[in-house]
N, C-alpha and C positions, 0 to 999 in steps of 0.2 A: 727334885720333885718336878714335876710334868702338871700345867697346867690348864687341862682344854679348853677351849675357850669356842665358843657357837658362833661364826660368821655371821649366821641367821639373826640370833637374836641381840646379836651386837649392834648391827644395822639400827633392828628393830628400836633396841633403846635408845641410839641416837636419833631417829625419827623422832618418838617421842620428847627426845625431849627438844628438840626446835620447837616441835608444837608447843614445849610449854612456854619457851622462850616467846614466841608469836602470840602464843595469847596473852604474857604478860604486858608485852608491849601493847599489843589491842586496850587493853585492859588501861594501862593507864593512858592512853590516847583518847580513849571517847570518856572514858569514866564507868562508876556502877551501873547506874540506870541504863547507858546505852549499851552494857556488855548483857545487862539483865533479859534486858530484851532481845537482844540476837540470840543467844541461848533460846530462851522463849520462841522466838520465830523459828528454830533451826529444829527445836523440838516438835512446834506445828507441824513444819512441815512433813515431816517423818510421819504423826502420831494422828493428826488435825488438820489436814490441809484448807478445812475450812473457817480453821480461826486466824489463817497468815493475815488476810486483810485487815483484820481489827486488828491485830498487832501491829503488823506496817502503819495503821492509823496512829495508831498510840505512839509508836517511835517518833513517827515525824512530828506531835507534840511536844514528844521529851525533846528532839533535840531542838527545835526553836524555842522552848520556853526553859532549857537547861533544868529541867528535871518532871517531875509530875505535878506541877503546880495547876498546870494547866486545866486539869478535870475541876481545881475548885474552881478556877477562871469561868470554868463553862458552866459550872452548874450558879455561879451569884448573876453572870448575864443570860443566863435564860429566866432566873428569879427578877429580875430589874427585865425583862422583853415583857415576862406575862404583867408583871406589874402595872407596868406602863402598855403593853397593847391598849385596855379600855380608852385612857385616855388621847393615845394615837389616833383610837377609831372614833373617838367623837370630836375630835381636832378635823377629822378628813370628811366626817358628817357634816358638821356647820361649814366647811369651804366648798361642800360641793352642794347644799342646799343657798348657801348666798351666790353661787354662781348660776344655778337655776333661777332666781331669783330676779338675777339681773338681766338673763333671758328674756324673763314672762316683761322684766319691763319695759325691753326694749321694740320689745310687738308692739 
């Protein structure tokens, strides 16, 4: 029995599968969140060119805070910035009205 066998597509499925080889090691090297997002950016780029930058934003979050923590991080100090702005600006009120203050009296 005579077996043909396609050079072509012989090639082909060894190609494929280093790629799979390659992305599993990607895969456990940076982890989920940062395979998620490369996916994600790779699709931008293809589909959305103009959401790469939010992406790339969002990646370099994940990978300094090791996962998506980081959006609750920003959103409790932007809750503690507004909270405390008032008090900032009347902290910065009373030290620039006693330093006028000290102006007038030194006339």
């Amino acid at each position: 029995m005579i077996i043909f066998v396609s050079i072509k597509k012989l090639v082909q499925t060894f190609w494929w599968l280093i790629l799979a080889m390659a992305l599993y090691v990607f895969y456990q090297t940076i982890g989920l969140n940062m395979f998620f997002l490369f996916v994600l950016g790779l699709l931008a780029l293809k589909f959305v060119p103009v959401l790469f930058l939010p992406i790339l934003l969002i990646a370099v979050g994940v990978h300094f805070s090791g996962g998506f923590s980081f959006i609750a991080d920003l959103i409790v100090w932007g809750f503690w910035g507004l909270a405390s702005l008032p008090i900032c600006f009347a902290f910065a009120e009373s030290i620039r009205t006693s330093i006028e203050r000290k102006k007038q009296e030194n006339k």
